[in-house]
C-alpha positions, 0 to 999 in steps of 0.5 A: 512913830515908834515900834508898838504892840497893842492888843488883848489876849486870855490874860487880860480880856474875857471871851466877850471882848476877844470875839469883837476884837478877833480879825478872821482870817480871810479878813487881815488882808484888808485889815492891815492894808486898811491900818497902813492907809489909815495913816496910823502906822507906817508897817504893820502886822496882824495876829488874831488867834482864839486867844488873843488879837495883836496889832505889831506896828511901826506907828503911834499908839493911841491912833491905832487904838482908836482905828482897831475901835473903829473897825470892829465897830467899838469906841477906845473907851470901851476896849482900852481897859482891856488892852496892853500896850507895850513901846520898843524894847517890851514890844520886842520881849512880848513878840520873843515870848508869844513865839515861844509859848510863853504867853500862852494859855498851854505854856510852851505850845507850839500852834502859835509860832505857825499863826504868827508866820502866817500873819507875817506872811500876809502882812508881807502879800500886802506890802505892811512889812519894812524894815523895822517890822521884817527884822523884828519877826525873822529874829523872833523866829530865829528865837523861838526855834533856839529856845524850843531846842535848847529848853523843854518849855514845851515838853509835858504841855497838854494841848488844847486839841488833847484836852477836847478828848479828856473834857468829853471823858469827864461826861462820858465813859467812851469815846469808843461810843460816841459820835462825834460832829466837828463843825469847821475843817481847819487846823485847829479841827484836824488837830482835834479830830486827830486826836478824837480819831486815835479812840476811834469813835463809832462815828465822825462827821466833818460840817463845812462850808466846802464839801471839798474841804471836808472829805479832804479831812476825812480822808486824813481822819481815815475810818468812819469819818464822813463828810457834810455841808454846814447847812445840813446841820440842823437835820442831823445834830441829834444824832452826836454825842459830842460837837466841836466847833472852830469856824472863822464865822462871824456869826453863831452857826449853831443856835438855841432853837436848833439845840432845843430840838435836838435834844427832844429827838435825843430824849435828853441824853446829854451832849457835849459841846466845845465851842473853839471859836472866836467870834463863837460859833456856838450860842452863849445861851444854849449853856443854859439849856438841861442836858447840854455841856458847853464849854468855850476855850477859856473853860479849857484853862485848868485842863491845859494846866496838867504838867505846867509844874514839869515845865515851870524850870524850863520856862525859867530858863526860856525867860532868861533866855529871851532876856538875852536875845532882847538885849543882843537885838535892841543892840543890833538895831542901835548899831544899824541906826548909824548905817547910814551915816557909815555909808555917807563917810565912805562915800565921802571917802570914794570921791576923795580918792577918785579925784585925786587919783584922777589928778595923779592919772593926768599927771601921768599923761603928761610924762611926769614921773611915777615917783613924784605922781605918786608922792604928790596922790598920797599927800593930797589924799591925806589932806583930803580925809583929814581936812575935816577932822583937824578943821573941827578939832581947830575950831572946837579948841580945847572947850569940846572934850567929848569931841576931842575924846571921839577923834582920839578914839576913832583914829586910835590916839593918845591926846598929849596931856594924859601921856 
């Protein structure tokens, strides 16, 4: 079993594929704890994020393909096309690169580093996290941070929740005027909802599954924000302008039927829909409805491009960067993989020095002199550590070079015939 990565993000999957392949997030618990059981992987980490689904593991490759087919009720046929799978040293460089942004969608943005120590975290609460996996994320944090302060990779970045706002001024004028529905109560919506909240809109309304939750939200949004239970969304959908929807639903909470009347209450006056979920909440084929403007977040690419070319340098240097840091771990883990036979040569050594001097403590007992005790504890110790070099070099000859370099080496000497 070896370190691996597998998994599907923006770059390599339509939405389609992502939506089957998303875990949400009250569901990775089970989902890791499932992996480990599984015998597919000995440690284990799950991301799953609306733009890509990543499985870090110690284990082998091809049974934990097939075990994420499984569980999302797939064969590997169909999701292998799809995936990337990346062995020791790339699975490194991918976990550094995703931490800092730059495998992102919005080059440089920064939610994704807070989804990934999530996803740690509950990796951690069920015991998937070891030594391998452990090391690997608490140097990949140790990366990001250094990189996002040392470079201005995530200067100039729009981010998905600014671009939400430029997408509804391309339909309308003010979103002053507007009301506007956000559907779910998460981080991705308070992001979102933040910045809508900034041109103040004549109305906002947050749809939960926990009342509780959402005044929690509204109160943070401040002015005509108001709270309401998801169920009550078909009797008021009519009235926004503008609904924004990121759920952890499996299911579409918003449907074609409920759109249709909706808009024959609005008398066709347009709405604009961003559908931010993954599996979606909203259905594909109210797309094809007049008078409705669907976007999903795979629409949103060309608007999160603005001012990519600012920060085309500073990604350069992110990447010469994270070269280095891959390089200074691979070299870090190589040298921790000879720990324990350090450990074992010292322990080794302890025992000699124990019985020896237990030899030398008994000698003294007896009255013999400190002189001699101690002559008598230094040879014997020496014989000891050195018995099973010069037993080795001895019955190597001269026929094991490597070994007689390796002894010249560690003991700091100059074998006689290059004198």
């Amino acid at each position: 079993m070896q370190l691996t990565v597998i998994g599907v993000n923006h770059q390599t999957a339509p939405l389609s594929i992502r939506e089957k392949l998303a875990f949400a997030a009250a569901e990775l618990p089970d989902a890791v704890g499932s992996l480990i059981d599984s015998d597919a992987a000995l440690e284990a980490v799950i991301l799953s994020t609306c733009n890509r689904t990543e499985l870090y593991c110690i284990g082998e490759s091809a049974k934990i393909t097939d075990w994420l087919a499984a569980r999302q009720g797939l064969t590997a046929e169909e999701i292998r096309p799809y995936l990337y799978t990346y062995g020791c040293s790339d699975t490194v460089r991918h976990a550094f690169r995703v931490a800092c942004g730059l495998d992102s969608m919005v080059l440089g943005e920064p939610q994704i580093l807070g989804q990934i120590k999530d996803a740690v975290q509950t990796a951690q609460e069920q015991n998937t996290v070891g030594t391998w996996l452990n090391s690997l994320f608490q140097k990949t944090f140790s990366v990001a941070k250094e990189i996002r302060s040392g470079t201005s990779v995530g200067e100039h970045s729009v981010s998905m929740a600014a671009a939400s706002v430029k997408m509804a001024e391309q339909i309308f004028p003010s979103v002053g005027k507007l009301n506007v529905l956000f559907v779910g109560a998460g981080e991705m919506i308070e992001l979102v909802a933040t910045y809508f909240a900034a041109e103040n809109p004549r109305l906002m309304t947050v749809a939960n599954r926990t009342l509780e939750r959402a005044e929690e939200l509204c109160g943070k949004l401040g002015i005509n924000a108001e709270p309401c239970l998801l169920n009550n969304i078909p009797d008021i959908l009519h009235q926004y302008d503008v609904v924004i929807s990121s759920t952890a639903s499996p299911l579409p909470i918003i449907g074609k039927g409920m759109v249709e009347r909706a808009l024959k209450q609005r008398n066709q006056i347009p709405v604009f829909m961003l559908d931010l979920a993954v599996p979606r909440d909203i259905e594909a084929e109210i797309a094809d409805l007049d008078d409705v403007y669907l976007y999903t977040v795979d629409d949103m690419a060309d608007v999160v491009q603005s001012g990519k070319d600012a920060r085309k340098k500073a990604a350069a240097e992110a990447e010469v960067m994270v070269e280095q840091k891959v390089a200074e771990f691979l070299e870090w883990q190589k040298s921790r993989e000879n720990v324990p036979l350090i450990r074992a040569l010292r322990d080794e050594g302890e025992r000699a020095r124990r019985h020896v001097l237990e030899n030398a403590m008994k000698q003294l007992a007896k009255g013999a002199a400190p002189e001699e005790v101690l002559e008598r504890l230094s040879v014997q110790l020496t014989n000891k550590l050195l018995h099973s070099p010069t037993r080795t070099l001895s019955k190597a000859g001269g026929s094991d070079s490597e070994l007689v370099d390796a002894v010249a080496q560690i003991y700091h000497l100059e074998h006689p015939e290059r004198k």
